[in-house]
N, C-alpha and C positions, 0 to 999 in steps of 0.2 A: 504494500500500500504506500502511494507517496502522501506528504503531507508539505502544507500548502502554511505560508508566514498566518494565515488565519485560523486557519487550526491551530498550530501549536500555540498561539497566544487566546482561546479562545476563552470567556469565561466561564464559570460552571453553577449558574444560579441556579436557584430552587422551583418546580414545576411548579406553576402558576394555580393550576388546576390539577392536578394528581389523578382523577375521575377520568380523562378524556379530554377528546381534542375540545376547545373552549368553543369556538362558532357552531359545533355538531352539535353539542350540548345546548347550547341556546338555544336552536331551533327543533329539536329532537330528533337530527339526522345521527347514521350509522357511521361509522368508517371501516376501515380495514388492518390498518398500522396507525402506531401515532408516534411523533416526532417532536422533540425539545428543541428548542433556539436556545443557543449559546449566550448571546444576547440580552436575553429580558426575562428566559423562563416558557416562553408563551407554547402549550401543547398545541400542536393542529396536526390534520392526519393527513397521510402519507398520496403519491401523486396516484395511486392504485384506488385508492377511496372515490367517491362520486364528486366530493366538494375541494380537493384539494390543498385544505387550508394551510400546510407548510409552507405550501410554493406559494401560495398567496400573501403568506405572513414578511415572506422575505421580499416579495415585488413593493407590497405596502413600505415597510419598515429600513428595507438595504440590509439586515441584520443577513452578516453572509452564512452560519457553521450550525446545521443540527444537529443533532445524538439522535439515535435511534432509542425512543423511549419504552421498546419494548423488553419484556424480563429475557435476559439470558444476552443480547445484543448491547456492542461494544463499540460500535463506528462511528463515524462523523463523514458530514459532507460539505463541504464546501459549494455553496451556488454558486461564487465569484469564480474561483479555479476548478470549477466541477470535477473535483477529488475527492477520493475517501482517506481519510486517517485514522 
């Protein structure tokens, strides 16, 4: 895996909502995966879900590096250098 100057400096704040991605929740939609921003915390679910909200979080915000917020997964991505670390 390479890793990218934003990843390695990435920060590792606390899941905003712990329950699931926060926009599915609000409206009572489903996902598939969910994903943490490095950035502010904020869960949204994965580009395989119907609503998208990681990739949404990051075109809103610029916030570049998720985690994969599921049990057992250990990666990151980078949207800017579309890398994993």
């Amino acid at each position: 895996m390479s890793a990218c100057e934003h990843i390695v400096t990435a920060q590792d704040p606390a899941a905003r909502t712990p329950g699931g991605c926060e926009e599915c929740l609000a409206v009572g939609s489903g996902w598939v995966h969910l994903r943490r921003c490095l950035s502010c915390g904020h869960i949204g679910c994965c580009d395989s879900s119907p609503n998208k909200h990681a990739t949404a979080h990051f075109k809103e915000s610029g916030h570049p590096v998720i985690v994969s917020f599921e049990p057992g997964e250990n990666w990151r991505w980078c949207y800017l250098d579309e890398v994993v670390g």
